[in-house]
TORTORBA-906880 format. One record per atom (N, C-alpha, C): z, x, y; residue number from 1; atom name. Coordinates in Angstrom, 1 decimal, always signed. Layout:
residues N
- Z, X, Y, NUM, CA
...
//
This chain:
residues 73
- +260.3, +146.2, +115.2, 1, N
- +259.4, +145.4, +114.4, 1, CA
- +258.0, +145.4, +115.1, 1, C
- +256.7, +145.6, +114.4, 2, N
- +255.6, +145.8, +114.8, 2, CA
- +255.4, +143.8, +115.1, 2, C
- +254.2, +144.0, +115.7, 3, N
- +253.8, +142.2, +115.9, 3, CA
- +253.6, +142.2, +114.9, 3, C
- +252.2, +142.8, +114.0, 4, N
- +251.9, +142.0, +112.8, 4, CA
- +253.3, +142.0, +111.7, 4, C
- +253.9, +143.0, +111.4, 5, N
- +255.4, +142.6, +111.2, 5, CA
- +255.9, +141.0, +111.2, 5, C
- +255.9, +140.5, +112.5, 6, N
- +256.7, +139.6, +113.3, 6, CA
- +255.4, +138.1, +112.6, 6, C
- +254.3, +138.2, +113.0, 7, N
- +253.0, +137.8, +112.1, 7, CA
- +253.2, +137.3, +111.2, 7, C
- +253.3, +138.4, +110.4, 8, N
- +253.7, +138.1, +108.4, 8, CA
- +254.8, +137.5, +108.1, 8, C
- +255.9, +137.8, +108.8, 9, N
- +257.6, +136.9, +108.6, 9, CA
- +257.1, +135.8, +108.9, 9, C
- +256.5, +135.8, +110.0, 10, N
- +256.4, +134.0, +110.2, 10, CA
- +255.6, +133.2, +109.3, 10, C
- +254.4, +133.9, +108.6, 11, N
- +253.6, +133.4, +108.0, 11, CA
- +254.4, +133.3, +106.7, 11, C
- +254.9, +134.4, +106.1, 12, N
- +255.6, +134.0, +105.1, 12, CA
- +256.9, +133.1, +104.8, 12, C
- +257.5, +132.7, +106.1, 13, N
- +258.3, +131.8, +106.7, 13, CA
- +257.7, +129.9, +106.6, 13, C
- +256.8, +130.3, +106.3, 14, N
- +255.7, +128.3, +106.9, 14, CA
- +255.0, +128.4, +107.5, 14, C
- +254.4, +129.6, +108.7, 15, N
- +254.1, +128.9, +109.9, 15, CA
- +252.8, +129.8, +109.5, 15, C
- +251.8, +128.3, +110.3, 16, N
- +250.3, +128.4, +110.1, 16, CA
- +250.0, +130.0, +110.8, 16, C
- +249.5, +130.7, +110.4, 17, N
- +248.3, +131.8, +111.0, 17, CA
- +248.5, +131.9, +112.4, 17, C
- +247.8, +130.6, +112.4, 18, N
- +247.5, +130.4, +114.1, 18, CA
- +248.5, +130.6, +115.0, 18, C
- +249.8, +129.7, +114.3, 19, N
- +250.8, +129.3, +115.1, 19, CA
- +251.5, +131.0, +115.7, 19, C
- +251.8, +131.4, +114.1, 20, N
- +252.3, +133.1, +114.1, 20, CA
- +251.7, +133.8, +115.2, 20, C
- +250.2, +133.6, +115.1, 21, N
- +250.2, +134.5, +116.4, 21, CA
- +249.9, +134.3, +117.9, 21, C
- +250.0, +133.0, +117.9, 22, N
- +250.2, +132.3, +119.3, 22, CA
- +251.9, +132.8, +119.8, 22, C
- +252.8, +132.8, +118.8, 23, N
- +254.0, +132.6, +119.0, 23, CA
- +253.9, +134.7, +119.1, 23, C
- +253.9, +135.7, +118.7, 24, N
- +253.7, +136.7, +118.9, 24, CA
- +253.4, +137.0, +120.6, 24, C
- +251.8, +136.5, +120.7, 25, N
- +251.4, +136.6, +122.0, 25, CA
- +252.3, +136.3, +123.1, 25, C
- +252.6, +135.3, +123.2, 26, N
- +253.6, +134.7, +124.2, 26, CA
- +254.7, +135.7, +124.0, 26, C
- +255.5, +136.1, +123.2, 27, N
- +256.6, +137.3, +123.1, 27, CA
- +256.4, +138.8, +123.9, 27, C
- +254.8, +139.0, +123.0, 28, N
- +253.9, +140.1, +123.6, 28, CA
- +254.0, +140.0, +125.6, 28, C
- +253.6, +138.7, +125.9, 29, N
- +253.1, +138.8, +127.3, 29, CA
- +254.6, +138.9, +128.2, 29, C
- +255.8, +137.8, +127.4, 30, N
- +257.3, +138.4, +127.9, 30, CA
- +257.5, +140.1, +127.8, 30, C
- +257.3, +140.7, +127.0, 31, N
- +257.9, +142.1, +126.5, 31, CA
- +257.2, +142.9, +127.9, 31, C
- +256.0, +142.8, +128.0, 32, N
- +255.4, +143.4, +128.9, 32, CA
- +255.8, +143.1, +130.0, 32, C
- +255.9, +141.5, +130.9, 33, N
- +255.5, +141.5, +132.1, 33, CA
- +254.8, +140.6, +132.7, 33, C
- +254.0, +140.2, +131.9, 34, N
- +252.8, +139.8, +132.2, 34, CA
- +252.8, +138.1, +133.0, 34, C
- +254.1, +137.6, +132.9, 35, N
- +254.5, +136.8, +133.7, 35, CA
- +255.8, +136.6, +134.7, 35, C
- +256.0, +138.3, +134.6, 36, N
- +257.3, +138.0, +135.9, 36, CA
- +257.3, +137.8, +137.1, 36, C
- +255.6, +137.3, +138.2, 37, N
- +255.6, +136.9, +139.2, 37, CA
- +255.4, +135.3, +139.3, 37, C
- +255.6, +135.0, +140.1, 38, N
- +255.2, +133.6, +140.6, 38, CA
- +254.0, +133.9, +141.8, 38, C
- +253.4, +132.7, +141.4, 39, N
- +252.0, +132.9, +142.6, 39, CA
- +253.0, +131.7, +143.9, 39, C
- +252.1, +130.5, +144.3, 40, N
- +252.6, +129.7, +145.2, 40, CA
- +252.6, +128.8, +145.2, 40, C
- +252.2, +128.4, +143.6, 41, N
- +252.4, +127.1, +143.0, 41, CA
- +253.9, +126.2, +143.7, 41, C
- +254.8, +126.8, +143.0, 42, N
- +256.4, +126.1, +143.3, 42, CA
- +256.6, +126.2, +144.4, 42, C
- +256.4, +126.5, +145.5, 43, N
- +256.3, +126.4, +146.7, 43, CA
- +255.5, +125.1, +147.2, 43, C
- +254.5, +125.0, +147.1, 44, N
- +253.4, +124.2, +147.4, 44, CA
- +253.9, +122.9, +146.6, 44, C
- +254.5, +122.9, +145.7, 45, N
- +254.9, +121.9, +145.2, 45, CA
- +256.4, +121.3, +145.4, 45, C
- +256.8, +121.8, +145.8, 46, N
- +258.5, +121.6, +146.0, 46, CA
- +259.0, +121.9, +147.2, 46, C
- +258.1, +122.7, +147.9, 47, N
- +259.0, +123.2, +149.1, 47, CA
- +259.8, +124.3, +149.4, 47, C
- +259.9, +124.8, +147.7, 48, N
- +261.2, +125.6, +148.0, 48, CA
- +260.7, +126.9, +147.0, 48, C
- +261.4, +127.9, +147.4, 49, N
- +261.2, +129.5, +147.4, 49, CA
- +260.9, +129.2, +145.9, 49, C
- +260.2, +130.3, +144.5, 50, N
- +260.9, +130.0, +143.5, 50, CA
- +261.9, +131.0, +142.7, 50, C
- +262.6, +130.9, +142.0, 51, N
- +263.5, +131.6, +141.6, 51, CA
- +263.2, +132.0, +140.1, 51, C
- +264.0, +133.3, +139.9, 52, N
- +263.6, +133.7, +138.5, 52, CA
- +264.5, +133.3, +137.8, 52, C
- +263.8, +133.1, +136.2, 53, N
- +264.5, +132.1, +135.0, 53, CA
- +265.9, +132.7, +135.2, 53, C
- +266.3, +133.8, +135.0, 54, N
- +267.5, +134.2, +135.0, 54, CA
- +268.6, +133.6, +135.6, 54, C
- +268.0, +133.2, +136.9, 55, N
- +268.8, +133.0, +138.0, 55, CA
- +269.1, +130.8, +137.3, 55, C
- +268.1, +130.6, +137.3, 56, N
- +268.1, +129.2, +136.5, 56, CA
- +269.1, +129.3, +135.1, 56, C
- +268.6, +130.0, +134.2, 57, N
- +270.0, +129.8, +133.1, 57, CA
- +271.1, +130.5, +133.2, 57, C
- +271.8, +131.1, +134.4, 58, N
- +273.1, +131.2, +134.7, 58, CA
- +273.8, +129.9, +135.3, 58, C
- +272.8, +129.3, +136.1, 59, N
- +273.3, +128.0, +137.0, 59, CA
- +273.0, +126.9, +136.0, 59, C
- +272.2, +126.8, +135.2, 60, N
- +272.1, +125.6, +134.7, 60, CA
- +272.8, +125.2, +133.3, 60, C
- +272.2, +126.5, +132.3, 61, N
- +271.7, +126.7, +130.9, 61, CA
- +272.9, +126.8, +130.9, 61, C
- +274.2, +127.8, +131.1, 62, N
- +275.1, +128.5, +131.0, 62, CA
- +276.1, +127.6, +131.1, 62, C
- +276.3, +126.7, +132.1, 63, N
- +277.5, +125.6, +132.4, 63, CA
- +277.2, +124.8, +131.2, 63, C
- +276.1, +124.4, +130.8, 64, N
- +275.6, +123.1, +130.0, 64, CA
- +276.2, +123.8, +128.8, 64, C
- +275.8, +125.1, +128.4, 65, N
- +276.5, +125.0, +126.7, 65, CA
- +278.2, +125.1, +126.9, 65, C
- +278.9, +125.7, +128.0, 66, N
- +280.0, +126.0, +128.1, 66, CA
- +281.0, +124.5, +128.3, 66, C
- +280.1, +123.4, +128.1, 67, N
- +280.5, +122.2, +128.7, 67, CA
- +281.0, +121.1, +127.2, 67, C
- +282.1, +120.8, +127.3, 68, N
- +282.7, +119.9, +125.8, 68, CA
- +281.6, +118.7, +125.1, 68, C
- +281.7, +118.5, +124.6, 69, N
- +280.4, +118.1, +123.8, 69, CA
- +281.2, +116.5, +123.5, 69, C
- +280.6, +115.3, +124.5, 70, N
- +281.1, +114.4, +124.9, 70, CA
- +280.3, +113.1, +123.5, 70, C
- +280.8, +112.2, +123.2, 71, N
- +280.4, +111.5, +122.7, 71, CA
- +279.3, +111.7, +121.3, 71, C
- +279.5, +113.0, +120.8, 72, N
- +279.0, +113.8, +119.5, 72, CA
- +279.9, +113.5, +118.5, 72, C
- +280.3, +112.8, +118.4, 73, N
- +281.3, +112.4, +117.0, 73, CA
- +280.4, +111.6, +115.8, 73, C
//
């Protein structure tokens, strides 16, 4: 699927113009790359190395949906 493809479903879906292609962009800059480093922010802020999302939704994301669904009745 081309972006503007991706664009027009959304627009023809509800979503404002704007929204469509803000929401493209952000997909666009994942597809590419364009944010798979970290600078030295999380460091400087935390102390600690930082780690890629991946490594975060195996330890986090992963247990939490695999987990019984407590007091949802």
């Amino acid at each position: 699927m081309t972006d503007q493809a991706a664009v027009d479903g959304m627009v023809q879906a509800g979503l404002p113009l704007w929204l469509a292609e803000r929401v493209v962009e952000v997909l666009r800059d994942l597809r590419t790359g364009r944010h798979g480093s970290t600078g030295t922010g999380v460091r400087s802020l935390t102390g600690h190395e930082p780690h890629a999302f991946e490594d975060f939704a195996r330890a986090v994301v992963a247990p939490a949906l695999d987990a019984p669904e407590e007091g949802l009745t």
